[in-house]
N, C-alpha and C positions, 0 to 999 in steps of 0.2 A: 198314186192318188187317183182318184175317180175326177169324170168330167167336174164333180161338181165341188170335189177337193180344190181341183186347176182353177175354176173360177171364183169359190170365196179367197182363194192364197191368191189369186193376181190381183183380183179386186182391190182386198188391203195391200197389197206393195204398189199397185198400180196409184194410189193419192201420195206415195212417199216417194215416188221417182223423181218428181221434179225437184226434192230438198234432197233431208238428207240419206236418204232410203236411196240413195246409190252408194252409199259408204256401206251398207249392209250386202257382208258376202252372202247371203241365205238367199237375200233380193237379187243380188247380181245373175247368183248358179239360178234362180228360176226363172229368171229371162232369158240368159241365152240357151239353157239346155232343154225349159219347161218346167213346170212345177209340178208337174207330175212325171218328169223323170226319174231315172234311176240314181243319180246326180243329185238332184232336189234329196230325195228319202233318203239319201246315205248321209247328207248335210244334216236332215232334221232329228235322223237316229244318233249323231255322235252329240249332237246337243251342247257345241261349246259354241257360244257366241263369240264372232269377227267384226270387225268393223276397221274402216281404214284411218279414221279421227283416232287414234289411239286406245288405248287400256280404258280410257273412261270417257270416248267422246261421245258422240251425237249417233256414230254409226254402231256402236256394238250396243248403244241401246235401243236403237232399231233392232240389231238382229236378236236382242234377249224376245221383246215383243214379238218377231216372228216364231222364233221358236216358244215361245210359250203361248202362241192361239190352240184353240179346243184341237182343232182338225191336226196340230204336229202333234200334239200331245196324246190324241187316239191312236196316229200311226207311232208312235213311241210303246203305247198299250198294247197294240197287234203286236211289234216287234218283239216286246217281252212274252209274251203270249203263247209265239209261236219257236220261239228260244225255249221255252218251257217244256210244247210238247216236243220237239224234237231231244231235247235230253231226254226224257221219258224214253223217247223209242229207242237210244244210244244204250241207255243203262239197261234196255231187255235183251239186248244181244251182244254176244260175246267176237273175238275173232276182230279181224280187218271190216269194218263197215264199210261200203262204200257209198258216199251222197250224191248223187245227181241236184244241183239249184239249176233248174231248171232257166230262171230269168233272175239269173242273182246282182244284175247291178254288180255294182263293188266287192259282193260278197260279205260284207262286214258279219250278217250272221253265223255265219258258216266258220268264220276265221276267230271271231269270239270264242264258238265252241273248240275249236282245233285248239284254240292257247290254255283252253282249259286243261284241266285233269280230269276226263270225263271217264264217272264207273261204267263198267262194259268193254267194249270193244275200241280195237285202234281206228281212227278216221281218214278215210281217203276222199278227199272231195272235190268233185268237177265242177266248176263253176262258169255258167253260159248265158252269154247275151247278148244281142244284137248291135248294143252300141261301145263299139271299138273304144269311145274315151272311158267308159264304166268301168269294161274289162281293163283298161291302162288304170285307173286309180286301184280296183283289185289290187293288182300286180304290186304294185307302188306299196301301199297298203300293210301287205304282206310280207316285203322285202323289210319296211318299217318297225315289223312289229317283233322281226325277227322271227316268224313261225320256219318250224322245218319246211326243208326244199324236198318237194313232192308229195308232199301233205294235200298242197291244193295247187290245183294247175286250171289255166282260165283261156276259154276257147271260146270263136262263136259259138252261137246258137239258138236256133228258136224254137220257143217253149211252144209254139202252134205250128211245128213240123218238124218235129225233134227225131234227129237222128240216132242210130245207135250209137254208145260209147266203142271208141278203139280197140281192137284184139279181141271184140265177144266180150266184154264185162259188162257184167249187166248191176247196175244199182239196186242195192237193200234198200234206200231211202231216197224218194224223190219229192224237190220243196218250189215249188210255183208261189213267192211270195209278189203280191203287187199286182201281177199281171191282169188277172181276171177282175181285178175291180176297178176294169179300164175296159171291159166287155160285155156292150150292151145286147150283145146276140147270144143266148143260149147255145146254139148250133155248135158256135164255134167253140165253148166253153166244153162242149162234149167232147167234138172230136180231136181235139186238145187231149184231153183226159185221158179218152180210148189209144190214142199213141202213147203217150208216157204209162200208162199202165202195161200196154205191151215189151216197156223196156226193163220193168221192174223184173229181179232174180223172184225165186220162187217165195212164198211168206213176205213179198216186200210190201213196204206201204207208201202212201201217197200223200200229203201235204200241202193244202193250199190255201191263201186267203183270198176273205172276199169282200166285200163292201155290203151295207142293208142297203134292198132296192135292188141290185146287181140280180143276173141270172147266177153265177157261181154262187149267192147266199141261199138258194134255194139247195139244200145241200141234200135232200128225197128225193131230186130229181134228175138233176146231169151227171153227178158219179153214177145213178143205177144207170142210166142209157146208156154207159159209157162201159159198162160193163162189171162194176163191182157190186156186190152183193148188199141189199139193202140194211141187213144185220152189221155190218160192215164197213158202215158209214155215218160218222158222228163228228159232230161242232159242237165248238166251245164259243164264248163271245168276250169280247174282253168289256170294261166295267163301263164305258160308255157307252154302249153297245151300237157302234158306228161300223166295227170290224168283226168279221168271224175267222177262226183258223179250223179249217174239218180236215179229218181224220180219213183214209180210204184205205182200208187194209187189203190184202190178196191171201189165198190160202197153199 
């Protein structure tokens, strides 16, 4: 979420804390972890309201209200959005894919696709982020959902110094969801870019969302500085148009 996601979602849970807006687990995870965590967005994408008053109490109708304000409901629209284009790019190639998520939270997109039957090629995907509890719900996640073991493996990592992957393999597809529409500096949004571009195999492409307002929405200008070709780089928007997912291919 953007700074300004963080403060309409605390705003509204912040008049419900002192009732019953502590029974709502949506309100709890965005207190202690933030609501513009990775934590928060993986709560708001799985979209099944909790609460601790029971099946029908006070608290999981708090958490249906959270999860159903405009701002969860756009990042639900990116989420499908960008699920959309990454099968797109799965179904144009053949062979072992390999994904780089760059700042994958929990991973939940990535582990979607991997349960699927996706046409194209087989998925191997790395999934990297900074905060050790994300990476543990991943993990969790995944043992849960029963995906094959080595399908996806979850390591640090940061999407604004990103290392290369293990043994010299380089990723066909690399996906920065979230991150940048939390980056009010251009700069960094570039030099960002220009590193994980440098990690992509040959033909790979780039994937990222952004926020309106954000430097990363301006999508004619920090992928070209960043070195991809301006023919080369296109966004889509999803229907509220609050979120973009662009496109950066390599040849």
């Amino acid at each position: 979420m953007s700074g300004r996601t963080e403060r309409v979602m605390r705003t509204a849970a912040r008049g419900l804390l002192g009732t019953v807006g502590r029974a709502s687990k949506g309100v709890r995870i965005g207190h202690r972890h933030g609501f513009d965590s990775a934590l928060a967005h993986d709560y708001v994408y799985a979209n099944t309201p909790h609460g601790l008053l029971g099946v029908l109490g006070a608290g999981r109708l708090v958490d249906r209200a959270y999860l159903g304000a405009r701002e969860a409901r756009a990042l639900r629209a990116r989420y499908a959005l960008l699920q959309r284009m990454l099968r797109e790019e799965i179904a144009g190639r053949g062979g072992e894919i390999v994904v780089l998520d760059a700042a994958s939270g929990p991973g939940r997109c990535l582990q979607d696709l991997v349960a699927e039957e996706q046409p194209g090629g087989q998925l191997r995907v790395v999934c990297r982020d900074v905060a050790p509890e994300a990476l543990a719900r991943g993990r969790r996640l995944a043992r849960e959902r029963g995906l094959p073991p080595g399908a996806l493996t979850f390591e640090w990592g940061d999407a604004l110094d990103p290392a290369p992957l293990p043994g010299g393999l380089r990723p066909d597809l690399v996906v920065v969801p979230g991150l940048y529409e939390r980056i009010a500096d251009g700069e960094t949004v570039r030099a960002s870019l220009e590193a994980l571009r440098a990690l992509l195999a040959p033909g790979g492409t780039l994937l990222f969302t952004a926020r309106r307002g954000r430097p990363a929405d301006e999508a004619g200008i920090w992928p070209v500085k960043a070195g991809f070709a301006e023919d080369a780089v296109s966004s889509r928007r999803e229907a509220s148009g609050r979120f973009s997912v662009t496109r950066c291919a390599t040849v």
